[in-house]
GUZAZA-484419 format. One record per residue (C-alpha): residue in one letter; x, y, z. Coordinates in steps of 0.2 Angstrom, whole numbers. Layout:
<pts>
PT   rest      c1      c2      c3
PT      a       X       Y       Z
...
</pts>
This chain:
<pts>
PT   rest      c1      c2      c3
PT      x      34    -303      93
PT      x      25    -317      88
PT      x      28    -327      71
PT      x      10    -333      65
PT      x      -6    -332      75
PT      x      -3    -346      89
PT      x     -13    -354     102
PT      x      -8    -361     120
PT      x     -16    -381     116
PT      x     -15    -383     133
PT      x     -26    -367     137
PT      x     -39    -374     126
PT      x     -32    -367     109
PT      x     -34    -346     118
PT      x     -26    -337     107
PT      x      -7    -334     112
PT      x     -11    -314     110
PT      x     -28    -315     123
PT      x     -17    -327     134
PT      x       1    -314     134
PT      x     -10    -300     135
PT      x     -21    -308     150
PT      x      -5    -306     159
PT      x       0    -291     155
PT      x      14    -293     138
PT      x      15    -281     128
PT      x      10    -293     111
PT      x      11    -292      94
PT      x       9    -306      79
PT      x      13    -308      61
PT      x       1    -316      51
PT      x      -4    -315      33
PT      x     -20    -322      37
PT      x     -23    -308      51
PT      x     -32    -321      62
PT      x     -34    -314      82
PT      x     -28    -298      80
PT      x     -12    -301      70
PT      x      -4    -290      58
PT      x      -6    -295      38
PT      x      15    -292      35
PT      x      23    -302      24
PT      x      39    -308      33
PT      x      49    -312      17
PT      x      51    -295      10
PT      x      63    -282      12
PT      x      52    -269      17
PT      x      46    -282      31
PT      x      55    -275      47
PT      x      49    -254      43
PT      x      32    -262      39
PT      x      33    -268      57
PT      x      40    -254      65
PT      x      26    -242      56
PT      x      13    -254      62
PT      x      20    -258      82
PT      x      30    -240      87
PT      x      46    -253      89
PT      x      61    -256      79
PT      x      66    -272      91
PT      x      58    -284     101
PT      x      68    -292     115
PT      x      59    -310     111
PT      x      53    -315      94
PT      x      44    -332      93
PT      x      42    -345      79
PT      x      32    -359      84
PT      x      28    -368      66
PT      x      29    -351      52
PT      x      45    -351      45
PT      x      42    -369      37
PT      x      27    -360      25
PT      x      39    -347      17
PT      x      39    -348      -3
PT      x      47    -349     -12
PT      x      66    -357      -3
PT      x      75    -340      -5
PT      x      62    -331       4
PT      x      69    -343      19
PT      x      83    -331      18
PT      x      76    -314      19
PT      x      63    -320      33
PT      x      79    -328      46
PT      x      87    -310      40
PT      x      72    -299      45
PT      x      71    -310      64
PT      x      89    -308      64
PT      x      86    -288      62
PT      x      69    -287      74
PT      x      78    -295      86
PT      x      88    -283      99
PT      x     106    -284     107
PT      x     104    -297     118
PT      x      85    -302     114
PT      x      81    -319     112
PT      x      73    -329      98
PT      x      62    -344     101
PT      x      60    -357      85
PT      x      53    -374      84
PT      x      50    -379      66
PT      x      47    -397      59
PT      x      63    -409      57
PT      x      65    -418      43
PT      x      56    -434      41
PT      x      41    -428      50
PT      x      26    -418      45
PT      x      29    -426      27
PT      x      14    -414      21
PT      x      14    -400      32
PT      x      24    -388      24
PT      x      36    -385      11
PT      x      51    -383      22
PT      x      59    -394      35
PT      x      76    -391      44
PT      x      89    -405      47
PT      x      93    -404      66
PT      x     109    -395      65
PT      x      99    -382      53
PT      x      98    -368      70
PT      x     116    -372      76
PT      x     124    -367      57
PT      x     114    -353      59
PT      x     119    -349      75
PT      x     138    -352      70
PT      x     134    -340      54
PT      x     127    -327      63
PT      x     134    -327      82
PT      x     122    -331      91
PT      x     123    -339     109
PT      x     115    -356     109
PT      x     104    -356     123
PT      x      94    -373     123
PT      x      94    -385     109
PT      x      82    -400     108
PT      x      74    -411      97
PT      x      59    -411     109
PT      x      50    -396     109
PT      x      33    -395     117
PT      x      22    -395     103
PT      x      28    -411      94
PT      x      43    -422     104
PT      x      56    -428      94
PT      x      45    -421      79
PT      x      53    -403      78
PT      x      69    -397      82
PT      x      67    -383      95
PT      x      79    -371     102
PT      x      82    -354     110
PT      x      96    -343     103
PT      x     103    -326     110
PT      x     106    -310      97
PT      x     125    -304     101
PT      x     130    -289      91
PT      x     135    -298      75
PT      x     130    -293      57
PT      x     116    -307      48
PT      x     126    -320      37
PT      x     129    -316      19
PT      x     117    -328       8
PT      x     132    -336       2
PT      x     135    -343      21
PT      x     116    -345      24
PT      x     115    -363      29
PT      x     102    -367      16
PT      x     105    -385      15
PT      x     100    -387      33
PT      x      83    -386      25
PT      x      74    -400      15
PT      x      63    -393       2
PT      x      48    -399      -6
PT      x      36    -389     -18
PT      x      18    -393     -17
PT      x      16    -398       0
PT      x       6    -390      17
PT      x      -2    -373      17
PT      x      11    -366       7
PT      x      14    -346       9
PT      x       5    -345      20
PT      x       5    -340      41
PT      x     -10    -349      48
PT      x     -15    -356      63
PT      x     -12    -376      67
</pts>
């Protein structure tokens, strides 16, 4: 499952659903904006994951991707519900794949942007294995913090231990609400 509607830059910008599916992935994408075949969900509600079950035939993915969406979730405590509804796509054992801006890069990108150590809370809130963690991720180096986390069979983090100050807000800024393809 695909967060937003990515390209592969070093395909040419083709479409990350044209190039999974060129090899035979099964592929889905969530995207407001509905851009190359992605499906117009909002990922900050509480109906979000039976809206994608209803649209897909899956309740879990075993890989969930966010390569630059989560950043564009409005307002801050929509950050909450949109981390829970990955947490809750994700299967036993799946992995999820996030590489989001880091503080004190992007300035105007987006309204969000996670101190470096914003993954690893959440992996300590929520059990997850901590796979690979980097501030040099292959979209941006040392301009995102990246990293790969495993789903164990732990219950998502109450909002109370939500690590929302690993995240540097800023109203106004980048294509706010929004999913869209950069």
């Amino acid at each position: 499952l695909e967060l937003g509607c990515q390209v592969v830059r070093q395909t040419g910008d083709i479409p990350a659903k044209a190039f999974f599916t060129g090899y035979g992935a099964k592929h889905f994408s969530i995207d407001l904006n509905s851009s190359y075949g992605s499906l117009p969900i909002n990922l900050a509600t509480e109906q979000t994951c039976s809206e994608i079950k209803e649209a897909t035939g899956q309740a879990a993915f075993g890989l969930i991707t966010n390569y630059g969406t989560t950043e564009h979730i409005v307002p801050l405590d929509g950050q909450y519900q949109t981390f829970k509804n990955i947490h809750n796509l994700c299967g036993p054992g799946g992995y999820m794949i996030h590489e989001c801006p880091m503080v004190g890069f992007w300035p105007d990108h987006s309204p969000a942007h996670y101190h470096y150590d914003f993954f690893q809370s959440l992996a300590e809130a929520c059990g997850y294995d901590v796979i690979s963690y980097t501030k040099n991720g292959p979209l941006a180096s040392k301009q995102n913090v990246a990293c790969v986390l495993r789903k164990g069979d732990h219950h998502f983090c109450t909002p109370e231990n939500f690590p929302v100050d690993g995240i540097q807000w800023k109203e106004g800024t980048g294509c706010q609400g929004m999913y869209y393809d950069h």
